[in-house]
GUDREN-973881 format. One line per 10 residues: number of its first residue (from 1); their letters; for each residue x, y, z of C-alpha. Coordinates in Angstrom, 2 decimals, decimal comma. Layout:
<atoms>
NUM> a> X/Y/Z; ...
</atoms>
This chain:
<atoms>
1> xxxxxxxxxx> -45,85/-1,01/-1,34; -44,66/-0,02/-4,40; -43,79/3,43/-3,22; -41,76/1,95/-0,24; -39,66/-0,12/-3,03; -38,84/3,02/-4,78; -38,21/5,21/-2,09; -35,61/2,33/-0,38; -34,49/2,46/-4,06; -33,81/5,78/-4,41
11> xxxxxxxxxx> -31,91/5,83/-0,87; -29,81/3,23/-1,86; -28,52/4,76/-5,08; -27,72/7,90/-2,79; -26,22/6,34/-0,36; -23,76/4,36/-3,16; -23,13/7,60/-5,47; -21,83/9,22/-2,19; -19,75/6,90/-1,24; -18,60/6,23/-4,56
21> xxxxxxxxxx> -17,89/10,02/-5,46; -15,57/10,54/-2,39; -12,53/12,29/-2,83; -8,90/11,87/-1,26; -6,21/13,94/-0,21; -2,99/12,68/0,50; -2,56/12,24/3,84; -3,63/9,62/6,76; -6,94/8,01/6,09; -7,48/5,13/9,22
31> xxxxxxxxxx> -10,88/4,04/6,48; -8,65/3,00/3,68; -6,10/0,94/6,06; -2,93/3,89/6,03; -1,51/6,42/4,61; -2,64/7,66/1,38; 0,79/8,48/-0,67; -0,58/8,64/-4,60; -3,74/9,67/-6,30; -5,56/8,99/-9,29
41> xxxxxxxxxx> -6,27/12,45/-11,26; -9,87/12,37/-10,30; -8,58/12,10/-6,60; -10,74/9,14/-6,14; -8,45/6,20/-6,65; -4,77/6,13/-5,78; -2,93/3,42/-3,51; -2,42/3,60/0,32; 0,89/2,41/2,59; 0,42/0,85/5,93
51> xxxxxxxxxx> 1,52/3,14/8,73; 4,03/0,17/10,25; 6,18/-2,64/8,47; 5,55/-6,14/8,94; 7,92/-7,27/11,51; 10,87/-8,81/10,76; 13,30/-9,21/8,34; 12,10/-10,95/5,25; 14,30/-12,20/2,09; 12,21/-11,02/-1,18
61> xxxxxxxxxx> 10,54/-14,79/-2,05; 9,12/-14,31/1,67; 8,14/-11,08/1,55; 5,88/-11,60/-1,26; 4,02/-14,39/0,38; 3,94/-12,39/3,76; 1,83/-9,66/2,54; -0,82/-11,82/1,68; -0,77/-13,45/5,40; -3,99/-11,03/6,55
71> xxxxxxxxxx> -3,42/-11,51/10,26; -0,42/-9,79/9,86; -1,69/-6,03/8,99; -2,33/-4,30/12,13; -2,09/-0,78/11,01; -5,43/0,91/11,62; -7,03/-2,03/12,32; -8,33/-2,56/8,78; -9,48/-5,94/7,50; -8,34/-5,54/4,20
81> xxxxxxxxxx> -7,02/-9,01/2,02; -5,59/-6,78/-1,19; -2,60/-6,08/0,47; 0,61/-6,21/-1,92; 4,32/-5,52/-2,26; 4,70/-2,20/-4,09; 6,67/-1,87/-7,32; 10,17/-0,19/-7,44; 8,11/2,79/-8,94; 5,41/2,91/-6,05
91> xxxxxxxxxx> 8,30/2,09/-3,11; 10,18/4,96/-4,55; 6,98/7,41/-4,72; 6,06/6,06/-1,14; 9,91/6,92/-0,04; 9,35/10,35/-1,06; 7,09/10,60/1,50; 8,46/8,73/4,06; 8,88/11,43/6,57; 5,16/12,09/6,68
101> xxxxxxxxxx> 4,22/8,15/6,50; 6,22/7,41/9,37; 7,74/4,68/11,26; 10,39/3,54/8,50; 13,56/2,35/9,70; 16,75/3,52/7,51; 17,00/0,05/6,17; 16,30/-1,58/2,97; 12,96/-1,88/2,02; 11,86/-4,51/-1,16
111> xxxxxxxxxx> 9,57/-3,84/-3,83; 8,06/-6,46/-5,65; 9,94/-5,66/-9,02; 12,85/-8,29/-10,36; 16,21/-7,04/-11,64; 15,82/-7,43/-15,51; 19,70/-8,16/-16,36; 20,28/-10,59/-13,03; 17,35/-12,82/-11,98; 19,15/-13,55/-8,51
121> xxxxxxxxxx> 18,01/-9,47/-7,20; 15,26/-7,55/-7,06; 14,71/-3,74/-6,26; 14,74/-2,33/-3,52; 15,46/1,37/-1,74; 16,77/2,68/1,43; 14,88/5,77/2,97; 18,43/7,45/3,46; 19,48/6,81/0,01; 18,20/9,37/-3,27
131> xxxxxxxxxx> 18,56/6,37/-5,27; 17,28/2,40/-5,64; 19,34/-0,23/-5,56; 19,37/-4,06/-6,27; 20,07/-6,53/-3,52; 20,19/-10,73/-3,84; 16,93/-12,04/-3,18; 18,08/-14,31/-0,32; 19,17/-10,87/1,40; 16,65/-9,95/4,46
141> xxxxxxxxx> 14,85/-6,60/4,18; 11,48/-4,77/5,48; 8,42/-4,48/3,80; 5,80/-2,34/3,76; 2,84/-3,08/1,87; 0,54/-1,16/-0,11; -3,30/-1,52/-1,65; -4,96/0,03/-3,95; -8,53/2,01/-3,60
</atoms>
């Protein structure tokens, strides 16, 4: 008996140091919900984008409560509930890539990140613009949410 409750031991520390030393590439991976756009040094952490928006247009104070309305990420039919409005800093690394994500329009997109001078805006970018903007919070724009693995 005791042999079986080592060896099931042993097997289950494999199996987790496997799965736990797994490294990324950037690129689509359907297992983490998207489309991995950042890593982690160590290529084991970094966040992932969905592959589609959440439909609709969506001022910023809805946005942020939309992302954490589960039913509502389809993309690679992931159950994930850590889903999140990305930063000005991640929605403009996640632009970058935007050609190889996919499925952007070339509208504004929010981030979750507040103007610091004018609490009426937030952040935002455009996939056809180099730069981010600001935009009043009541405005409507897309979002496309990001977690972290």
């Amino acid at each position: 008996m005791k042999k079986i409750i080592l060896m099931a031991a042993v097997i289950l520390g494999l199996a987790f140091v496997s799965t736990a030393q797994k490294k990324y590439t950037i690129g689509l991976h359907p297992e983490l919900g998207g489309y991995v756009f950042k890593l982690s040094a160590d290529k084991m952490h970094g966040l992932v984008a969905e592959t589609m928006d959440l439909e609709g247009g969506w001022s910023w104070y809805a946005a942020k409560e939309i992302v954490n309305i589960n039913c509502l990420h389809k993309s690679m039919r992931q159950n994930f509930t850590d889903w999140r409005l990305p930063n000005k800093d991640e929605l403009n690394e996640m632009m970058k890539q935007s050609g190889s994500i996919g499925n952007f329009t070339i509208e504004f997109y929010w981030s979750s990140t507040p103007s610091e001078t004018d609490k009426s805006t937030a952040y935002g970018k455009d996939p056809s613009v180099p730069f981010q903007g600001e935009s009043q919070k009541e405005n409507k724009g897309h979002v496309r949410a990001i977690r972290e693995f």
